[in-house]
C-alpha positions in Angstrom: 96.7 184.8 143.4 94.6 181.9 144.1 91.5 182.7 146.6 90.2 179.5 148.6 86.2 179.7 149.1 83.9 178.0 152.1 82.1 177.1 148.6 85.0 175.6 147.6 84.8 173.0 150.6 80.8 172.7 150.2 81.2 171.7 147.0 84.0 168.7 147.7 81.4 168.1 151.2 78.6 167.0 148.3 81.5 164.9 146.0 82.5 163.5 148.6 79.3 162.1 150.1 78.3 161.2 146.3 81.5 159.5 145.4 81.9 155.8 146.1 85.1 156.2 148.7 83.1 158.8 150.5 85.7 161.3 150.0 87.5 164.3 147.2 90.0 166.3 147.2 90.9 169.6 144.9 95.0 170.0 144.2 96.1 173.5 144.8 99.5 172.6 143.3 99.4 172.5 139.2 101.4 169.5 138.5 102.4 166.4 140.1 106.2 167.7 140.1 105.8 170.5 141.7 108.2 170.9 144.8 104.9 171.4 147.0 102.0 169.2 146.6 99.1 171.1 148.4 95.7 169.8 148.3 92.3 169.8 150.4 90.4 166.8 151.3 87.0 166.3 152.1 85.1 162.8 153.5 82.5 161.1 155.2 82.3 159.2 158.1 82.3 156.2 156.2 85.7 156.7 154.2 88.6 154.6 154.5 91.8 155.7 154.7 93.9 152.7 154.8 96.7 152.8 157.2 99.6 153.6 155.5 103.1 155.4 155.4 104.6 158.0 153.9 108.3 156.3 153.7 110.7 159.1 152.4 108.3 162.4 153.1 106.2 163.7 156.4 102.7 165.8 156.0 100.9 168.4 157.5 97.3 168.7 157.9 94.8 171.7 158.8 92.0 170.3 159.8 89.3 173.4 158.3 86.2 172.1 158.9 84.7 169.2 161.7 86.8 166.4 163.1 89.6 163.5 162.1 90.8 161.3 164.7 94.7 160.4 163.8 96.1 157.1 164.5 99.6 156.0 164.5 100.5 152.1 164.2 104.0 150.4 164.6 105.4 147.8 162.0 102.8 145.2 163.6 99.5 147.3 163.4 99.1 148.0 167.5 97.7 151.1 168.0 100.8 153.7 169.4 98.8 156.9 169.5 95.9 158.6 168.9 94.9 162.5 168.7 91.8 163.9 168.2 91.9 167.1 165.6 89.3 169.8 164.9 86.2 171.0 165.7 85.7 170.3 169.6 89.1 169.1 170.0 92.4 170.1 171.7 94.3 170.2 168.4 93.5 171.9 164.8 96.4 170.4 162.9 98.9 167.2 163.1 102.5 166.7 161.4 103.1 163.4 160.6 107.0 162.1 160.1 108.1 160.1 157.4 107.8 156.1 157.9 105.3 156.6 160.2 102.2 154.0 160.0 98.5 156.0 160.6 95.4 156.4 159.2 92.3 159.0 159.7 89.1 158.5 160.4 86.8 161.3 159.7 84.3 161.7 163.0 81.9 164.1 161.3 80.4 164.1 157.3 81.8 166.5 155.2 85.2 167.2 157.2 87.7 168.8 155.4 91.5 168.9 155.4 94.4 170.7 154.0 97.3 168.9 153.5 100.7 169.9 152.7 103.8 167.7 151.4 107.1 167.9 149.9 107.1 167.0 145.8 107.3 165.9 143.4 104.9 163.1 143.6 105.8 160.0 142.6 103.8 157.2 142.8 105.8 154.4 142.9 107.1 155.7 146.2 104.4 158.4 147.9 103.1 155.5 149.7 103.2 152.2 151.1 100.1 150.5 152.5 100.0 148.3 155.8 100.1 144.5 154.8 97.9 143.9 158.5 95.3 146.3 157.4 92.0 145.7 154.6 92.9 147.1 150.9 90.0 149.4 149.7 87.1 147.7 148.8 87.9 144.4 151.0 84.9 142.8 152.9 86.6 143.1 156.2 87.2 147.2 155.5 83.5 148.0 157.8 84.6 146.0 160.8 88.0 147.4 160.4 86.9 150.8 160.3 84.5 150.6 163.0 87.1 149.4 165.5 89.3 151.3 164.5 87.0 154.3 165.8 87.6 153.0 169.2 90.8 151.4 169.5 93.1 152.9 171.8 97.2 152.4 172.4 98.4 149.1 172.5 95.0 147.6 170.6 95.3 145.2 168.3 
């Protein structure tokens, strides 16, 4: 049996804020071909998840501690939908369908997520990142980000 601690999210709150993506997660699945991948994920407000899609599996995500805003693209990066989830919002969890563009953005530090996914994991196709959006590490990624923690349906 495997017991899940509040310490266990404190501790990826403090590697998150001391890693350079601002974020860390801790795999509850043992290998990468198991048939469920489960893992928590912790971040800053300052981590950037690049929009992105998941093209032949859909996730689920428990938001267990403060607050992620999800937001849902189509193919030309307009702004379709967006849900808060967590703390001080209407919804604690989100399902997102295969092929679907979105992206978080974490609106508190040290915000925590479980997420849950069919396996095995295979890298070459878990994910495909959006051509109209700022790889990792790009210049452009802060301006990105913060308009991305405003922009509404049918932004560009």
């Amino acid at each position: 049996m495997k017991v899940f601690t509040h310490a266990l999210i404190d501790q990826l709150a403090v590697q998150a804020t001391a890693s350079p993506r601002k974020r860390a997660h801790h795999n509850v699945h043992t290998s990468p071909e198991d048939r469920v991948q489960r893992f928590f994920v912790c971040a800053d407000r300052t981590t950037y998840f690049r929009p992105h899609r998941h093209l032949t599996k859909s996730e689920l995500a428990l938001v267990l501690r403060g607050r992620f805003d999800v937001v849902v693209f189509d193919e030309s990066g307009r702004v379709t939908d967006r849900w808060a989830v967590g703390e001080d919002a209407p919804s604690f969890a989100y399902e997102t369908p295969s092929s679907t563009w979105h992206t978080l953005i974490a609106q508190t530090d040290g915000a925590a997520f479980l997420e849950i996914k069919e396996g095995p994991y295979d890298p070459k196709s878990a994910v495909e990142f959006a051509t109209w959006a700022p790889p990792e590490g790009d210049a452009a990624v802060g301006a990105y980000l913060e308009w991305l923690r405003t922009a509404q349906p049918g932004s560009t």
